[in-house]
C-alpha positions in Angstrom: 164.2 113.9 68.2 165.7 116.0 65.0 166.2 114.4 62.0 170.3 113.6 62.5 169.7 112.0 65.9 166.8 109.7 63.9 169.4 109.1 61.0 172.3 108.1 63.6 169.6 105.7 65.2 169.0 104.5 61.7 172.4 103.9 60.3 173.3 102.5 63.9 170.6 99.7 63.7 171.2 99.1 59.7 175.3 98.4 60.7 174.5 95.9 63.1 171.7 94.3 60.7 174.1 94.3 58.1 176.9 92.2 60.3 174.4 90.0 61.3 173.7 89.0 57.6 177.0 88.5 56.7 177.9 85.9 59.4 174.6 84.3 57.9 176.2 84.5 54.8 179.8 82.9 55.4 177.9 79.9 57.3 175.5 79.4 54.7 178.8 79.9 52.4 180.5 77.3 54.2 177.4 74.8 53.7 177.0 75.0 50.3 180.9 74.4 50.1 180.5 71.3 51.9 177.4 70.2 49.7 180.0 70.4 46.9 178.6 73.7 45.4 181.6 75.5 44.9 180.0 77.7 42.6 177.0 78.7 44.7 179.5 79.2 48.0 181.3 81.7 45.9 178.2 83.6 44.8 177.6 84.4 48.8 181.0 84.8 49.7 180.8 87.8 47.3 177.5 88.7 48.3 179.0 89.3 52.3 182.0 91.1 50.5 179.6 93.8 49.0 177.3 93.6 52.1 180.9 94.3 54.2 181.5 97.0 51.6 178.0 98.6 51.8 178.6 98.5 55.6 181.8 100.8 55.8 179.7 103.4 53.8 177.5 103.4 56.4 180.2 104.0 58.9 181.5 106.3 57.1 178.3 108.3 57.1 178.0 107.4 60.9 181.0 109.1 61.3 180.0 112.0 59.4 177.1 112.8 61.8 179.0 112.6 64.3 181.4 114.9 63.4 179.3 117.5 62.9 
């Protein structure tokens, strides 16, 4: 296995572990909203929008590989 097939593995697996924590972080948002911690639900809502924003460069890259 060359090293771009192991990095589009990689990236692959990272992208779908990434998604995964972000629905664990809107429910957990959504918890701590309901426990009247407004504050603290708005600290992990922003934590899944850079999580969502570190996923599209991944993507990206994805889709660099495999345009090569």
């Amino acid at each position: 296995m060359d090293t771009l097939e192991k990095a589009r593995i990689r990236i692959s697996h990272w992208i779908s572990h990434n998604e995964h924590h972000i629905e664990e972080y809107e429910l957990f948002a959504e918890q701590l909203e309901e426990a009247g911690k407004a504050a603290a639900a708005a600290q992990i809502r922003e934590l899944a929008r850079l999580e969502k924003a570190s996923t599209e460069c991944l993507r990206k890259a994805l889709l660099d590989l495999e345009e090569r």
